[in-house]
C-alpha positions in Angstrom: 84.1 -46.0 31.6 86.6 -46.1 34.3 83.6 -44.7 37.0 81.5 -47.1 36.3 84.1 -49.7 36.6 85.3 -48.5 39.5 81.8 -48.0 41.3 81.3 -51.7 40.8 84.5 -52.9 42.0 85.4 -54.5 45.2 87.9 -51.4 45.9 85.0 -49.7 48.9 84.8 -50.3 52.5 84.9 -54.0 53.7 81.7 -54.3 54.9 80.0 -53.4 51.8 78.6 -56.0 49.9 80.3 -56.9 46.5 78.6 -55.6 43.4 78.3 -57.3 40.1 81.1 -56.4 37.8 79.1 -54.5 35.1 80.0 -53.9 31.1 79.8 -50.0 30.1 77.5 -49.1 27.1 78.8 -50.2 24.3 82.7 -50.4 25.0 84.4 -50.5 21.5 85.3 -53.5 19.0 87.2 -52.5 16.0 86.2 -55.3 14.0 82.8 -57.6 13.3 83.8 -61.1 13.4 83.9 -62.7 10.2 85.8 -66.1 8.6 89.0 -64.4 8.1 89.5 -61.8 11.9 88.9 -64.6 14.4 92.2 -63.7 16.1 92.3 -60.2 16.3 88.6 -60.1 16.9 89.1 -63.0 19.6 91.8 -60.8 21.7 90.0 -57.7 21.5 86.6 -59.3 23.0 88.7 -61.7 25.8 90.4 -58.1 26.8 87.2 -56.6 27.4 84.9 -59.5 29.1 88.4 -60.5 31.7 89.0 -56.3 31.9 85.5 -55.9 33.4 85.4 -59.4 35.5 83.0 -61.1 33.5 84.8 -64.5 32.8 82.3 -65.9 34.8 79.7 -65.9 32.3 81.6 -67.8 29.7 81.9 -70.8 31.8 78.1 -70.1 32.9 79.4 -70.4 36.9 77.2 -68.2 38.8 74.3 -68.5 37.3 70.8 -69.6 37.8 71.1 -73.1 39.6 68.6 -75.9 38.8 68.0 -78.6 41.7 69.4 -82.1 40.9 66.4 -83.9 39.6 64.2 -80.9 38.7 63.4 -78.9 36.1 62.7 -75.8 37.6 65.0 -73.8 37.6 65.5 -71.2 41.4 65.8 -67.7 40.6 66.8 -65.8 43.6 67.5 -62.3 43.4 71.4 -62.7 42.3 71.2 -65.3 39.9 68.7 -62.8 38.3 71.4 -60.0 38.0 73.1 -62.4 36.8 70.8 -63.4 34.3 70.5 -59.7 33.7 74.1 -59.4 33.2 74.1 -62.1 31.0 71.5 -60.6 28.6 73.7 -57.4 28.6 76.9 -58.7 27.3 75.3 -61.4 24.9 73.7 -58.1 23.2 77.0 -56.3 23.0 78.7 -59.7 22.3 76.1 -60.1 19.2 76.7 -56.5 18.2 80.7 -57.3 16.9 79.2 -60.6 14.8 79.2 -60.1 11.3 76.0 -61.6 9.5 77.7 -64.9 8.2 79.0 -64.8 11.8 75.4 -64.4 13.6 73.8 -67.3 11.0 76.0 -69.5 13.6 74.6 -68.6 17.1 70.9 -68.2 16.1 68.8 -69.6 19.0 71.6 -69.5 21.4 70.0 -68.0 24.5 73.3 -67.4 26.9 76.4 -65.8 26.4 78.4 -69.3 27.4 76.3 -71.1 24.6 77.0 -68.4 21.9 80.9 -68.2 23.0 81.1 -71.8 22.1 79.8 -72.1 19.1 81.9 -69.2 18.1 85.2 -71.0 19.7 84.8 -74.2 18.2 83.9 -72.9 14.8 86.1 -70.6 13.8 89.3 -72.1 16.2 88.9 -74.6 13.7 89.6 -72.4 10.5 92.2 -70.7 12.5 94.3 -74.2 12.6 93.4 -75.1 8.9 94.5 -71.5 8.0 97.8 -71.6 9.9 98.2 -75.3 8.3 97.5 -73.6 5.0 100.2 -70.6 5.2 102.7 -72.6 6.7 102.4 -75.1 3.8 102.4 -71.3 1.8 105.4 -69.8 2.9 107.7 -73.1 3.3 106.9 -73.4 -1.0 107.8 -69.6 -1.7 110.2 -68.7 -3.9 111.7 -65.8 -5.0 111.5 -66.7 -8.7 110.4 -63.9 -11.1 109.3 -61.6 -8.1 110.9 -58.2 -6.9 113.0 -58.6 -4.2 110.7 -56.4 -2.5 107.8 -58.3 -3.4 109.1 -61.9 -2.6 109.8 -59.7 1.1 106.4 -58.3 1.3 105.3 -62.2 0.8 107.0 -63.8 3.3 105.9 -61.5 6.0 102.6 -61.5 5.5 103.2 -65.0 6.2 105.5 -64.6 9.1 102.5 -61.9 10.5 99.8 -64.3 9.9 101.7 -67.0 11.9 102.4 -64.7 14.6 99.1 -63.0 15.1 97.1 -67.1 15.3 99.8 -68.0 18.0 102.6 -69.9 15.8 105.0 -67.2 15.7 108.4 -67.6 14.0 111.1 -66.9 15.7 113.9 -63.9 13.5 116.5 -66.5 13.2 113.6 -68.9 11.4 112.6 -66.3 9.0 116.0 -65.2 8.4 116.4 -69.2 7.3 113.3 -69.6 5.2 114.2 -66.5 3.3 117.3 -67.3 2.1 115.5 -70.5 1.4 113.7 -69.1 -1.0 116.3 -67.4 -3.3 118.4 -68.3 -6.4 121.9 -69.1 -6.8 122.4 -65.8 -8.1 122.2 -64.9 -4.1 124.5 -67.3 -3.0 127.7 -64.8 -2.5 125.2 -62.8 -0.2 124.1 -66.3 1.3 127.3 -67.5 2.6 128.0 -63.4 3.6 124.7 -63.8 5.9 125.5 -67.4 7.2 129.4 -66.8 8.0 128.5 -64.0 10.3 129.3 -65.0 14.1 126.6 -62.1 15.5 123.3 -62.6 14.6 121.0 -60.9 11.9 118.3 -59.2 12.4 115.6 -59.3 9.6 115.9 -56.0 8.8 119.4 -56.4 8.4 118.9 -59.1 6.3 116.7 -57.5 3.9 118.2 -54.3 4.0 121.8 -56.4 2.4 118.7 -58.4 0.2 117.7 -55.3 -1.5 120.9 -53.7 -1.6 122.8 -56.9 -3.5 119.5 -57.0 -6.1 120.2 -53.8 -7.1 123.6 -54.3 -8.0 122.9 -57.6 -9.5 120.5 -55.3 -11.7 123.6 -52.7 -12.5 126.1 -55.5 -13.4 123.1 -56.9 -15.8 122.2 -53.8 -17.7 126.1 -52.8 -18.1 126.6 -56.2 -19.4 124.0 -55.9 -21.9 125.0 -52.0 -22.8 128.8 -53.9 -23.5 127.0 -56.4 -25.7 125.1 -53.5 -27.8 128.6 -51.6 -27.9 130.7 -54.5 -28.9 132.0 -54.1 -32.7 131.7 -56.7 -34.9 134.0 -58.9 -36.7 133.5 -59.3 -40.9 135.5 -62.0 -42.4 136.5 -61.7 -45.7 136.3 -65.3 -47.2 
């Protein structure tokens, strides 16, 4: 892969001619685009088509010019390659659509035209989906979950966030997890908040997961003195 970028790169003598930045065979996506990857899918294909100098053909600049006033379009021998080019990547670009992905860009002849389509529908989800877990995760509470699982819930939130752009700062998530928790937590609250250095949210459910278990203990030997506790007969 590296060759092949290489041999097509501008790094050669000065008086050679620049070549057209090429895409290797088939160069890996780890993931079809579908209605719920548009991010991870998004950074993965951007990586590639700016790694191998092929912007160009998302904004269409550089290829086959039409004369003002004419609808023939000139071909000269570069604007081919490019069209060439262009062909290449919109097949590899196709090949990491899903099928409800490819219903969407049927017909599309250029990579710009297919790129678009893609951008403005799913960039759209992504916003109603951020909308959607912020909404999520400023309305979770703890309740009758584990400690562990009212954790696990709130960063999948936090990750979500994160990965569409709208990341959360430690401090934040430190803020909306307390948030989230009864007032049987409010001795490990103020503990947390009186703290001059700050936590880390590791730290902070680390001390989470510690206090729930001993908030369990002091239950269940509350109950066991319950069971134990003799009773009292009055004789009338």
């Amino acid at each position: 892969m590296a060759d092949s970028f290489l041999s097509n790169s501008s790094f050669g003598t000065s008086s050679a001619p620049l070549a057209m930045p090429t895409l290797p065979n088939n160069p890996p996506i780890s993931v079809k685009l579908n209605d719920s990857n548009f991010l991870i899918w998004l950074q993965q294909v951007e990586a590639t088509i700016w790694g191998y100098g092929l912007e160009s053909h998302l904004t269409g600049e550089g290829g086959p010019l039409q004369e003002a006033g004419s609808s023939v379009t000139e071909m000269t021998p570069e604007s081919l390659a490019w069209r060439h080019q262009d062909q290449r990547l919109e097949a590899w670009l196709l090949s990491s659509l899903s099928e409800s992905a490819l219903i969407l860009v049927v017909g599309l002849k250029t990579t710009k035209d297919i790129w678009n389509a893609l951008q403005t529908n799913y960039a759209r989800q992504s916003r109603a989906k951020v909308m959607q877990i912020k909404l999520q995760w400023q309305n979770t509470k703890k309740e009758s979950l584990s400690m562990q699982e009212y954790l696990n819930k709130m960063k999948t939130c936090f990750d979500f966030l994160a990965s569409a752009g709208s990341k959360i700062s430690e401090e934040d998530q430190i803020f909306y997890i307390l948030g989230g928790l009864a007032q049987d937590y409010n001795l490990v609250v103020v503990s947390i908040s009186s703290r001059c250095e700050p936590w880390t949210v590791r730290e902070v459910s680390a001390l989470l997961l510690s206090f729930e278990t001993r908030l369990n203990s002091a239950e269940v030997a509350v109950v066991s003195m319950e069971g134990t506790r003799p009773s009292l007969n009055v004789v009338h």
